[in-house]
NUDREN-317681 format. One record per residue (C-alpha): residue in one letter; x, y, z; residue number from 1; chain. Coordinates in steps of 0.5 Angstrom, whole numbers, always signed. Example, Ala and Ser with C-alpha at 12.3 -4.5 7.8 and 13.67 -1.06 7.14 Angstrom:
<rec residuo="a" c1="+25" c2="-9" c3="+16" num="1" cadena="A"/>
<rec residuo="s" c1="+27" c2="-2" c3="+14" num="2" cadena="A"/>
This chain:
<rec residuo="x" c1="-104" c2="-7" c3="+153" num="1" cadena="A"/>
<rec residuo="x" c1="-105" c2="+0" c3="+153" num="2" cadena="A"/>
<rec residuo="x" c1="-101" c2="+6" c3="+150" num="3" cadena="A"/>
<rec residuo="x" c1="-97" c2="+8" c3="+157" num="4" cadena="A"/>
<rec residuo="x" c1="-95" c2="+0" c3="+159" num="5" cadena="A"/>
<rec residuo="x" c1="-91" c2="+0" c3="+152" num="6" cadena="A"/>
<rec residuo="x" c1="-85" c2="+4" c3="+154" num="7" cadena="A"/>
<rec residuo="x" c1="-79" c2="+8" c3="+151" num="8" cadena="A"/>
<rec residuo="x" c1="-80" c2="+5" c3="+143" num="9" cadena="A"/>
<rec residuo="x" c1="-73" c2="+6" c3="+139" num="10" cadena="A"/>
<rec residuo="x" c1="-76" c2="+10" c3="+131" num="11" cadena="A"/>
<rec residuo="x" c1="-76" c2="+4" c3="+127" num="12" cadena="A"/>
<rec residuo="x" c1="-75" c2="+5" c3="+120" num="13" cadena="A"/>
<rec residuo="x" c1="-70" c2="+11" c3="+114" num="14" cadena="A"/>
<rec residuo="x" c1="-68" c2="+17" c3="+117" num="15" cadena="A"/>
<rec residuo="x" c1="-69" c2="+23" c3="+112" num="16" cadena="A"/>
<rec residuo="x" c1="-65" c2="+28" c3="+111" num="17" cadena="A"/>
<rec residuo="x" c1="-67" c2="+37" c3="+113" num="18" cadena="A"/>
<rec residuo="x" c1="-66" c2="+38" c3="+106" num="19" cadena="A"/>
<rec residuo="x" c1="-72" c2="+33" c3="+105" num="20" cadena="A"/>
<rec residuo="x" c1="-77" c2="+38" c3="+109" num="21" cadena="A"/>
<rec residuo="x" c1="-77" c2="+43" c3="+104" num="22" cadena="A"/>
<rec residuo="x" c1="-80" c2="+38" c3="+98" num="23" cadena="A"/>
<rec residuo="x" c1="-85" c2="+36" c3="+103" num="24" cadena="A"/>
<rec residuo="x" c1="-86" c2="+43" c3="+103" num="25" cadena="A"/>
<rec residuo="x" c1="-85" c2="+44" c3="+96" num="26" cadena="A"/>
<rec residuo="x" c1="-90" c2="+39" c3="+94" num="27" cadena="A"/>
<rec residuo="x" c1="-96" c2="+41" c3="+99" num="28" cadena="A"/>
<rec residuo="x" c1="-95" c2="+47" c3="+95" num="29" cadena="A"/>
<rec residuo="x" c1="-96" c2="+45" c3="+90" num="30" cadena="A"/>
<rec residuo="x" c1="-102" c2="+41" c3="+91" num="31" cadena="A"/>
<rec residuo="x" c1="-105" c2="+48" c3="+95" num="32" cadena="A"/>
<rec residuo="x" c1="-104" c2="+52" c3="+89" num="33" cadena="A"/>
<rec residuo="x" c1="-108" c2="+47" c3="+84" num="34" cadena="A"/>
<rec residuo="x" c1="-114" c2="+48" c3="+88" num="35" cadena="A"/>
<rec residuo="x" c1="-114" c2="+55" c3="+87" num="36" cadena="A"/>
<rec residuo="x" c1="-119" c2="+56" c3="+81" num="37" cadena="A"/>
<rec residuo="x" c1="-115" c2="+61" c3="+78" num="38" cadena="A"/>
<rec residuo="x" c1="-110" c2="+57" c3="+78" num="39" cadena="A"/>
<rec residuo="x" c1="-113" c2="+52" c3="+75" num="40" cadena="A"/>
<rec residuo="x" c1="-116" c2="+56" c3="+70" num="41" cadena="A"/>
<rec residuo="x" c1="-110" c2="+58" c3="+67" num="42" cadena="A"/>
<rec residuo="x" c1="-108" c2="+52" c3="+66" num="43" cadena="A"/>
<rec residuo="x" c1="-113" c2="+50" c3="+62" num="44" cadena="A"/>
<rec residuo="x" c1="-114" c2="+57" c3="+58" num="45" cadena="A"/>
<rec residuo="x" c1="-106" c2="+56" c3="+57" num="46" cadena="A"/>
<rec residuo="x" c1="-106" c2="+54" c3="+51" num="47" cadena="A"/>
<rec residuo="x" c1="-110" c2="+60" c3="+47" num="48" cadena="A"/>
<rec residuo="x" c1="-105" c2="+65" c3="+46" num="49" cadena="A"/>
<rec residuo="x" c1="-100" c2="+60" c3="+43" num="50" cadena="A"/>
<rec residuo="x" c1="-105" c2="+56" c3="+38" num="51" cadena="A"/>
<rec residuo="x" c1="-107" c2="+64" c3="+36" num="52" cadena="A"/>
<rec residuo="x" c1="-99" c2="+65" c3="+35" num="53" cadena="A"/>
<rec residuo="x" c1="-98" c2="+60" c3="+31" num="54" cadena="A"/>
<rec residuo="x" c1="-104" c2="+61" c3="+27" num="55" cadena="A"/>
<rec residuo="x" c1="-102" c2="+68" c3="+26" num="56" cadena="A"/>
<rec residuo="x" c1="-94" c2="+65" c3="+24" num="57" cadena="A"/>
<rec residuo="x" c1="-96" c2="+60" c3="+21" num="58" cadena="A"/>
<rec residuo="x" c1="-101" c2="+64" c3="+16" num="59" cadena="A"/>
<rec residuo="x" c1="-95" c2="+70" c3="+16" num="60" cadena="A"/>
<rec residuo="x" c1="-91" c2="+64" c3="+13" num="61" cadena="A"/>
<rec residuo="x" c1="-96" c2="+62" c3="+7" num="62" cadena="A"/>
<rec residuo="x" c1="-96" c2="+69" c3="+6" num="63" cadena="A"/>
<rec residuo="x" c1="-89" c2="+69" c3="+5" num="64" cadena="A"/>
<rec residuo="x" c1="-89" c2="+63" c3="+0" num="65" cadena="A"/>
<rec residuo="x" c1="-94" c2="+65" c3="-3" num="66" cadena="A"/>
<rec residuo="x" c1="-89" c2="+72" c3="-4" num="67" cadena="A"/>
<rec residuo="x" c1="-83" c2="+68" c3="-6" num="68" cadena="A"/>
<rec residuo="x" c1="-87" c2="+63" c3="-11" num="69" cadena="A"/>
<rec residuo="x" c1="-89" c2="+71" c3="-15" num="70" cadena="A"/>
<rec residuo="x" c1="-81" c2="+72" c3="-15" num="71" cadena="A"/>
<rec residuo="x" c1="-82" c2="+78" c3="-10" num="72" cadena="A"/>
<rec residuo="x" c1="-75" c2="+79" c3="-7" num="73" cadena="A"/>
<rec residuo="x" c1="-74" c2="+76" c3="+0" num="74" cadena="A"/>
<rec residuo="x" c1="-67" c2="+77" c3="+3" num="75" cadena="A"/>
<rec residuo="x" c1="-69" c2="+74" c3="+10" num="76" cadena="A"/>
<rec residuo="x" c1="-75" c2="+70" c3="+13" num="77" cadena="A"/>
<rec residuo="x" c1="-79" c2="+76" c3="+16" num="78" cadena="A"/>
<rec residuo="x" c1="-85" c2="+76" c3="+19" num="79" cadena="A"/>
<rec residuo="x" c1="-88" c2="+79" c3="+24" num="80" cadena="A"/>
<rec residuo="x" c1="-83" c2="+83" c3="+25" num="81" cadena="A"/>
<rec residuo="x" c1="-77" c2="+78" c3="+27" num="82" cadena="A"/>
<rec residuo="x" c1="-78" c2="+71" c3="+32" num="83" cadena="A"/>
<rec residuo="x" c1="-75" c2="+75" c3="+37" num="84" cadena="A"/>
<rec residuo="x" c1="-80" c2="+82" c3="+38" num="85" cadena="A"/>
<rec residuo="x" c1="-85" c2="+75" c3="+36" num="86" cadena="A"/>
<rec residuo="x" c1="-84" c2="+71" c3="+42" num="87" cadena="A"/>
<rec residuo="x" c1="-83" c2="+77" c3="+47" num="88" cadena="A"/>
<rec residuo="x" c1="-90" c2="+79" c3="+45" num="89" cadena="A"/>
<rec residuo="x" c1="-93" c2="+72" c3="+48" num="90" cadena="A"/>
<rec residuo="x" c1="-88" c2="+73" c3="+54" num="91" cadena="A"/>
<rec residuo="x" c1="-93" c2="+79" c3="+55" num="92" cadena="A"/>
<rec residuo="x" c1="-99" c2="+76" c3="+54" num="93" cadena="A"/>
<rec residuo="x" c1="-98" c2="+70" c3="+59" num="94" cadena="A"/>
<rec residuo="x" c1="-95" c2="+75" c3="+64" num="95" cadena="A"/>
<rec residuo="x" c1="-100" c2="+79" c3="+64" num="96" cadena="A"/>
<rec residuo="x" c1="-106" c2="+74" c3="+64" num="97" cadena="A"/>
<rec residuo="x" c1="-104" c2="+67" c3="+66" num="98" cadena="A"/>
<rec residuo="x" c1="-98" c2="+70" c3="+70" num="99" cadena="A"/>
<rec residuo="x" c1="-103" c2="+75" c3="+75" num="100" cadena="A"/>
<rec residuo="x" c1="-108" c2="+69" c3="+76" num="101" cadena="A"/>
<rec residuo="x" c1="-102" c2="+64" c3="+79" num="102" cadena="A"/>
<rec residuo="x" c1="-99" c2="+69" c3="+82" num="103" cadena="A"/>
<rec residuo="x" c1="-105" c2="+72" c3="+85" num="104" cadena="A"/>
<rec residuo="x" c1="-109" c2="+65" c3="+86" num="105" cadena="A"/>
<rec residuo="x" c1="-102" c2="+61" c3="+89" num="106" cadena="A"/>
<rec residuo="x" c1="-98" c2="+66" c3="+92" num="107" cadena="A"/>
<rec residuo="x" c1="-101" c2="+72" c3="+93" num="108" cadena="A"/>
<rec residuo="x" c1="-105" c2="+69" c3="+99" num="109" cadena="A"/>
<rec residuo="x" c1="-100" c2="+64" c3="+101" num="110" cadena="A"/>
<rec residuo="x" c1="-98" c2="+67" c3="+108" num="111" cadena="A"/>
<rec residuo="x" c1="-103" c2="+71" c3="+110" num="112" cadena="A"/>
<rec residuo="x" c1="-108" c2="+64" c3="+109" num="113" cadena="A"/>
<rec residuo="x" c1="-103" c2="+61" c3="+114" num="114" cadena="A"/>
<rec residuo="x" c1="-102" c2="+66" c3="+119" num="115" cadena="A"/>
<rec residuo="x" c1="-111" c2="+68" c3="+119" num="116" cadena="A"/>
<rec residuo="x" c1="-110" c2="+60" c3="+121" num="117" cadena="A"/>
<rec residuo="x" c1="-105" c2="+59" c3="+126" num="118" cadena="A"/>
<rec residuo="x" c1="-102" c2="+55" c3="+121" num="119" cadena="A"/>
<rec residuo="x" c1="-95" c2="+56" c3="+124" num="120" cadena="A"/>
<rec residuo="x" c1="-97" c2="+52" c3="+130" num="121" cadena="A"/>
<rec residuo="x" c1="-97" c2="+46" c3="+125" num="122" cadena="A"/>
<rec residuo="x" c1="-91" c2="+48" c3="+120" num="123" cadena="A"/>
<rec residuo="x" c1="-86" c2="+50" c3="+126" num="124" cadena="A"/>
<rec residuo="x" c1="-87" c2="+44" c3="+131" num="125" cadena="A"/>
<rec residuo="x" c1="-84" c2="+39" c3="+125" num="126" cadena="A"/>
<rec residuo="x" c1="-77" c2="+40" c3="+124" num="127" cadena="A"/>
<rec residuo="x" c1="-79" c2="+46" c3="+119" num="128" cadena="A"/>
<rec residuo="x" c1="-75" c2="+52" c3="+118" num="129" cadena="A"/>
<rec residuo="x" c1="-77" c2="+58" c3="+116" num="130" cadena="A"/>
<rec residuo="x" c1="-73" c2="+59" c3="+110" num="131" cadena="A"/>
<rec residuo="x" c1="-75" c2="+51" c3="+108" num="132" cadena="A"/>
<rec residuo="x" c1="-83" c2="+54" c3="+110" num="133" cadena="A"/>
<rec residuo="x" c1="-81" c2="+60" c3="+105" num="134" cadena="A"/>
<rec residuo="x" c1="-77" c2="+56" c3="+99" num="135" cadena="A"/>
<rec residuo="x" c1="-83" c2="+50" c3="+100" num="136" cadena="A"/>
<rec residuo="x" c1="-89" c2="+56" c3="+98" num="137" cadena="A"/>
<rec residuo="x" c1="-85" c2="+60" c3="+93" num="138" cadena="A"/>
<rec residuo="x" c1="-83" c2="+54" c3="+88" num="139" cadena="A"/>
<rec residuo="x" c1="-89" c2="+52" c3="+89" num="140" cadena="A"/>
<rec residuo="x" c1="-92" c2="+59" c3="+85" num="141" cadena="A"/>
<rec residuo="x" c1="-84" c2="+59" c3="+81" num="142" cadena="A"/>
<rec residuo="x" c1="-86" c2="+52" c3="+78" num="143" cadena="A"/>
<rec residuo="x" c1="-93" c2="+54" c3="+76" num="144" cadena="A"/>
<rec residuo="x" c1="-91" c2="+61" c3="+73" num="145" cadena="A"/>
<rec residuo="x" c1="-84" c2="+57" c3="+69" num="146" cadena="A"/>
<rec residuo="x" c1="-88" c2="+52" c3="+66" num="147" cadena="A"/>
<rec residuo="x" c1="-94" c2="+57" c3="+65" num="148" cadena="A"/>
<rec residuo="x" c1="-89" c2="+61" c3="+60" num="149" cadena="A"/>
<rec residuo="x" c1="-84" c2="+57" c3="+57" num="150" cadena="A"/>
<rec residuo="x" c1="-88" c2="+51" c3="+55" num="151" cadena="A"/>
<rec residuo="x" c1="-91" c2="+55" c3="+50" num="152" cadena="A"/>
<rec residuo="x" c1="-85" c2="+59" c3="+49" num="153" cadena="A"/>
<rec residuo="x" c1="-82" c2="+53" c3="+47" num="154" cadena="A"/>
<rec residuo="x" c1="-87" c2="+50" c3="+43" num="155" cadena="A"/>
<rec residuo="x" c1="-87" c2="+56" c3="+39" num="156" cadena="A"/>
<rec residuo="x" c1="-80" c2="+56" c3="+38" num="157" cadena="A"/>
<rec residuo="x" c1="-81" c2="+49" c3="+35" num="158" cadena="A"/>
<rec residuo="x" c1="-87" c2="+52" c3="+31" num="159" cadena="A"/>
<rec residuo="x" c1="-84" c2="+58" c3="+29" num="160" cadena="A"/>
<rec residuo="x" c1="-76" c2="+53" c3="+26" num="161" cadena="A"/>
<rec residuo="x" c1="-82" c2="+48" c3="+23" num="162" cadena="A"/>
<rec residuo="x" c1="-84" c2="+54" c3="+18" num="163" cadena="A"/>
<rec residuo="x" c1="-77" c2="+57" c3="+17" num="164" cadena="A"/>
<rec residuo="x" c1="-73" c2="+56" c3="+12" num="165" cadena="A"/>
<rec residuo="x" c1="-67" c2="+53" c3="+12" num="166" cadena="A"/>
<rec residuo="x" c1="-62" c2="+59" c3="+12" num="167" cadena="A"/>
<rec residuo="x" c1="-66" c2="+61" c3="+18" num="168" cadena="A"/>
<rec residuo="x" c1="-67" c2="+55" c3="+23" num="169" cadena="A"/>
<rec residuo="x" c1="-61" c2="+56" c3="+27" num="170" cadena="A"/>
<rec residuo="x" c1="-62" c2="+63" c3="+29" num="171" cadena="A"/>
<rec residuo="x" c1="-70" c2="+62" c3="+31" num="172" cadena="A"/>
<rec residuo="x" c1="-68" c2="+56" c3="+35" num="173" cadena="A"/>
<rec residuo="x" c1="-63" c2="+60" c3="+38" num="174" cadena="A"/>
<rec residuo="x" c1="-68" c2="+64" c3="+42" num="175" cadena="A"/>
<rec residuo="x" c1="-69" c2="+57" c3="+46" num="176" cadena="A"/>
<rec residuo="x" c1="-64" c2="+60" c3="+50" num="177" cadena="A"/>
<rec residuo="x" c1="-66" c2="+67" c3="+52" num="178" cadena="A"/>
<rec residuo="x" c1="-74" c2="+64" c3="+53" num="179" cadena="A"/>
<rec residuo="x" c1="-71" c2="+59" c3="+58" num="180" cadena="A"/>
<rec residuo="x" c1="-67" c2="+66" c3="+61" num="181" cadena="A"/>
<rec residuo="x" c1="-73" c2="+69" c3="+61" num="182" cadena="A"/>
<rec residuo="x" c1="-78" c2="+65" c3="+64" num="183" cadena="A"/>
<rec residuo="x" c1="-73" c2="+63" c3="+69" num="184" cadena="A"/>
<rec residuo="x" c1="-72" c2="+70" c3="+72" num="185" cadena="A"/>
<rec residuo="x" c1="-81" c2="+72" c3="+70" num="186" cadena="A"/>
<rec residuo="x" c1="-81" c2="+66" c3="+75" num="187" cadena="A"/>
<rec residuo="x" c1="-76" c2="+67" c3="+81" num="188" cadena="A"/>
<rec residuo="x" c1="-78" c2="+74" c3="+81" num="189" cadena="A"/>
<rec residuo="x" c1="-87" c2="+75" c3="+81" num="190" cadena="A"/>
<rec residuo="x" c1="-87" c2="+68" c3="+86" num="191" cadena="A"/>
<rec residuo="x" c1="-82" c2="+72" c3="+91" num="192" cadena="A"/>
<rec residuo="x" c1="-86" c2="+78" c3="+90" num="193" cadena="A"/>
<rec residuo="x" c1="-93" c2="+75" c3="+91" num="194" cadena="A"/>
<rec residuo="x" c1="-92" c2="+71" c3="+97" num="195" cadena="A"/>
<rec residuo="x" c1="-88" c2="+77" c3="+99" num="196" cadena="A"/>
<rec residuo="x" c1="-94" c2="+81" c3="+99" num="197" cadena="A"/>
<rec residuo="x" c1="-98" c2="+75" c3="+102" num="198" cadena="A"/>
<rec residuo="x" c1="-95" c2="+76" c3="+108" num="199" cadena="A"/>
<rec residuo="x" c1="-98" c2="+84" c3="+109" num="200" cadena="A"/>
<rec residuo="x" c1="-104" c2="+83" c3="+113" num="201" cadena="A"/>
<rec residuo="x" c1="-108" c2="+76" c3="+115" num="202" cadena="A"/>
<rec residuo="x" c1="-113" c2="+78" c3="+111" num="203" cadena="A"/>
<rec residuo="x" c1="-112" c2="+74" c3="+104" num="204" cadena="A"/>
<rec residuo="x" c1="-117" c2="+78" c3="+101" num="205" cadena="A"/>
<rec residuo="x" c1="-113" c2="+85" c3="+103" num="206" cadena="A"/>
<rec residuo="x" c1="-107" c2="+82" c3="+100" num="207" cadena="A"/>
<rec residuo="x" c1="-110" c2="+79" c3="+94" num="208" cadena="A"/>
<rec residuo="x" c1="-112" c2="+86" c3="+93" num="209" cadena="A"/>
<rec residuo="x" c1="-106" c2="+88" c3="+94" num="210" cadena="A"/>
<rec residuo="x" c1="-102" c2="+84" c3="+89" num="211" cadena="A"/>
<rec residuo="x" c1="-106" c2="+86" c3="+84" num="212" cadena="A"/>
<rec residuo="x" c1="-105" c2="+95" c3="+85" num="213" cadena="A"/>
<rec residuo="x" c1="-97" c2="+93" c3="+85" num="214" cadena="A"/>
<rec residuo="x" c1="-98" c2="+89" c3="+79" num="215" cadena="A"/>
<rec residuo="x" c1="-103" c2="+93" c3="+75" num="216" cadena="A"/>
<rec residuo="x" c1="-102" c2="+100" c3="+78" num="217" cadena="A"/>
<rec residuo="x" c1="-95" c2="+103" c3="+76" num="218" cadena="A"/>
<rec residuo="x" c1="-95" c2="+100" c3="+70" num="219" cadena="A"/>
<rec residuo="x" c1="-102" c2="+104" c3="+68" num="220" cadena="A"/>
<rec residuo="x" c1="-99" c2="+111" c3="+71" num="221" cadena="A"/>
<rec residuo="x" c1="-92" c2="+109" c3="+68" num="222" cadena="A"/>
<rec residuo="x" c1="-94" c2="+109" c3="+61" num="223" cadena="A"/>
<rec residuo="x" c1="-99" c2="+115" c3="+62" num="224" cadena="A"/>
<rec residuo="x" c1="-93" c2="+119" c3="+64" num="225" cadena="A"/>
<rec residuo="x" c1="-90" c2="+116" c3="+58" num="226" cadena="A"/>
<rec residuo="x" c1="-95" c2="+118" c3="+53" num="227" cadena="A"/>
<rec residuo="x" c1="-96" c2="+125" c3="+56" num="228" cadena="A"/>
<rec residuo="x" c1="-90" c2="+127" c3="+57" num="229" cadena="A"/>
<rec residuo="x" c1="-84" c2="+123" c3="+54" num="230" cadena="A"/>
<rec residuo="x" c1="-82" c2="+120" c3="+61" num="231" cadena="A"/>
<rec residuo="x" c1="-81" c2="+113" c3="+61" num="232" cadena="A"/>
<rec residuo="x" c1="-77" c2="+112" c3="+68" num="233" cadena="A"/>
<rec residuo="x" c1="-83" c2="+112" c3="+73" num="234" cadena="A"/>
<rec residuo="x" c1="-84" c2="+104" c3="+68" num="235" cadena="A"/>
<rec residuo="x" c1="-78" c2="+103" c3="+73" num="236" cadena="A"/>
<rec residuo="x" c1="-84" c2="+102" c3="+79" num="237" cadena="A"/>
<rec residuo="x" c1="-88" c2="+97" c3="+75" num="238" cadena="A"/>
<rec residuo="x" c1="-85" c2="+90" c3="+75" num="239" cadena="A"/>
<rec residuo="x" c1="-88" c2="+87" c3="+69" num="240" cadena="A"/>
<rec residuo="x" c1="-85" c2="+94" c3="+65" num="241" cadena="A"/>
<rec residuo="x" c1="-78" c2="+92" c3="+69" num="242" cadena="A"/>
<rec residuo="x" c1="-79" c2="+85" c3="+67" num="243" cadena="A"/>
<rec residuo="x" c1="-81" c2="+87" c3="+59" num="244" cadena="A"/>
<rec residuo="x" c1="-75" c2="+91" c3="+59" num="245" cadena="A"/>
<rec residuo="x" c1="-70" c2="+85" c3="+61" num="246" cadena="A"/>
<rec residuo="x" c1="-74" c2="+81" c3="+56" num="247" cadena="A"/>
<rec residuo="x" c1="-73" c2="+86" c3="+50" num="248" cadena="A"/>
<rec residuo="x" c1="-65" c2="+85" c3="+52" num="249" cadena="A"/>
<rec residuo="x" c1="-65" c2="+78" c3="+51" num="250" cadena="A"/>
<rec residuo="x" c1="-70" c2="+78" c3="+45" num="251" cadena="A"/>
<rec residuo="x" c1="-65" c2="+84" c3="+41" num="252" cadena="A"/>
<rec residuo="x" c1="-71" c2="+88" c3="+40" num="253" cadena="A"/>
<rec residuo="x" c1="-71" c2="+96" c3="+39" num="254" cadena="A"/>
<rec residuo="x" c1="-75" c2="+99" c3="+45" num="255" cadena="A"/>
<rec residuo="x" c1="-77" c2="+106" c3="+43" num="256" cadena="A"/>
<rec residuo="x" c1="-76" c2="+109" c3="+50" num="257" cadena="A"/>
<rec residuo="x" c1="-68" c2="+110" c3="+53" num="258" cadena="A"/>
<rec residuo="x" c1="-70" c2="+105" c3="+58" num="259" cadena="A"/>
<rec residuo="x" c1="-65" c2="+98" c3="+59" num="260" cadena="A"/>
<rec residuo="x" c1="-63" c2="+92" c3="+62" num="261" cadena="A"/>
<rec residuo="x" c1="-58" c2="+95" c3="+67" num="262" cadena="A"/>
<rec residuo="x" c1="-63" c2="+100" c3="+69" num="263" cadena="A"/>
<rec residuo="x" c1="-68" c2="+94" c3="+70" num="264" cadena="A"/>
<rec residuo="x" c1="-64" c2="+89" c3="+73" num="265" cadena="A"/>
<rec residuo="x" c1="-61" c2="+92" c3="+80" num="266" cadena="A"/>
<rec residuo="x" c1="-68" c2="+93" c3="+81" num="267" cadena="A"/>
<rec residuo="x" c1="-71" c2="+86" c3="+80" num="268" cadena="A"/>
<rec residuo="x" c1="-65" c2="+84" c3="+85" num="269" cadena="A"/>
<rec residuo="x" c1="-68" c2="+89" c3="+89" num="270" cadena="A"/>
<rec residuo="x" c1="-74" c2="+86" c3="+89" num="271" cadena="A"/>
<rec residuo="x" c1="-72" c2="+78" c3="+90" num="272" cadena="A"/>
<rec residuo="x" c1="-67" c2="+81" c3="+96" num="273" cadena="A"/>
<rec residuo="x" c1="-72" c2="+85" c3="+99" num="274" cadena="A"/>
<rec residuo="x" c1="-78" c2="+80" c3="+99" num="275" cadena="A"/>
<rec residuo="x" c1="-74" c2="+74" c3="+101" num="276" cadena="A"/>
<rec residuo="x" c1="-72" c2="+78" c3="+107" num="277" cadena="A"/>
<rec residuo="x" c1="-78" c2="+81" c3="+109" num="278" cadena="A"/>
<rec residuo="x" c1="-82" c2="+74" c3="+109" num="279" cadena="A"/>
<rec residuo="x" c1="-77" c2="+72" c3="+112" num="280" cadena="A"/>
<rec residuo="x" c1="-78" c2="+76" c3="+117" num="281" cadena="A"/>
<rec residuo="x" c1="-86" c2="+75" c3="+118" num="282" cadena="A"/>
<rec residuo="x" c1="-85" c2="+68" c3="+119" num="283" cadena="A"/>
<rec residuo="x" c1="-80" c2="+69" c3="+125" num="284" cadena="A"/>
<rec residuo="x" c1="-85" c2="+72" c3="+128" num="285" cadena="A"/>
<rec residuo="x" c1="-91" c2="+67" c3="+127" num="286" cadena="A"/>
<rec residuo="x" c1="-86" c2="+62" c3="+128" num="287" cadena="A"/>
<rec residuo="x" c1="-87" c2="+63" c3="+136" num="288" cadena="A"/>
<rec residuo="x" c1="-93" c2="+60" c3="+139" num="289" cadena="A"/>
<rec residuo="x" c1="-97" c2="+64" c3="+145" num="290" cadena="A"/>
């Protein structure tokens, strides 16, 4: 019997929710970021700013056995500076290393990938909206960067109570908490500014390219002006330096500069604002079909 003598045939079988489409979206996502080699290197190179972590803590910690046995007086467990200044300072290093590889990998040329491939035309024929398109890309990328800083950050915090002394194990436990903070807002913000980014151009190179002068050049000129002439405020350009001043806010640690948390987090607001809308608004374009 041939396709065309079968007739109506009614759809047999569970119904998914709207709401289903953005975790198929989430999970292709997800498996397209991991086929990117930088992604993949970032995953298996993870591990070395940490282990280097704890090497430092935990011969700071011998040291300071070693003090205390010799009747040095040790009013508070204190290494390299405290946990806090300790920790934000791996946050610094995986956001630059392993964040720029992931954000630049997996969200960086995320659309524009789709867009050089009239890819749309596939997305857009399903029941898929494009916000759900937009959710699905950016928590791809904000799960890669959320797991990519805080495993390490809580594996070090467990380290860092580990070698603690009693008297000191509550507060270094405590930093649990403004990791979680921290790793949440370093996530949301770098994936819906990369995938932003992404949405520029066709050329997947031109907004890889793109990503990494956003990325790497405010914060250059930032800190050049800052040497020079004792001017932080053009760090206010530079979404690593705004998410470090956000960090040291969480983690109490003394800035040198005048620089805060509320001058940093209106404009990460901004940011997130003003990359969902501009997606958004890219993606309602593409989503006509010539």
């Amino acid at each position: 019997m041939s396709v065309r003598d079968l007739g109506y045939q009614p759809y047999e079988g569970a119904r998914l929710p709207p709401s289903n489409n953005t975790r198929v979206m989430l999970r292709h996502g997800l498996s397209r970021a991991w086929g990117s080699w930088l992604v993949k290197t970032a995953a298996f190179l993870g591990w070395a700013p940490f282990v280097v972590g704890c090497g430092v803590w935990g011969f700071q910690w011998w040291a300071f056995q070693q003090m205390a046995q010799q009747g040095f007086p040790a009013d508070r467990f204190e290494m390299v500076g405290d946990g806090g200044e300790f920790l934000q300072g791996l946050y610094g290093w995986y956001l630059w290393v392993f964040g720029l590889m992931i954000t630049l990998g997996a969200g960086a040329g995320a659309i524009s990938e789709d867009l050089a491939h009239r890819a749309f035309q596939f997305y857009f024929s399903k029941p898929v909206t494009a916000p759900q398109y937009l959710a699905g890309r950016v928590l791809a990328v904000g799960t890669w960067m959320f797991v990519i800083t805080f495993a390490p950050a809580l594996l070090m915090v467990v380290a860092m109570v580990g070698m603690s002394p009693d008297e000191a194990r509550l507060e270094t436990l405590g930093l649990l908490i403004p990791a979680l903070i921290h790793s949440t807002l370093i996530a949301a913000v770098t994936s819906i500014a990369s995938v932003a980014v992404s949405s520029f151009s066709k050329s997947r190179a031109l907004t890889m390219s793109t990503w990494v002068l956003v990325f790497v050049v405010p914060y250059v000129l930032g800190s050049i002006v800052d040497e020079v002439g004792s001017w932080p405020w053009l760090k206010l350009l530079s979404l690593p330096a705004l998410l470090g001043v956000v960090g040291d806010a969480l983690f109490k640690v003394n800035r040198e500069d005048s620089l805060a948390w509320y001058h940093a987090l209106p404009i990460l607001a901004a940011v997130v604002a003003g990359g969902v809308a501009l997606s958004l608004h890219r993606l309602r374009r593409a989503e006509v079909v010539a």
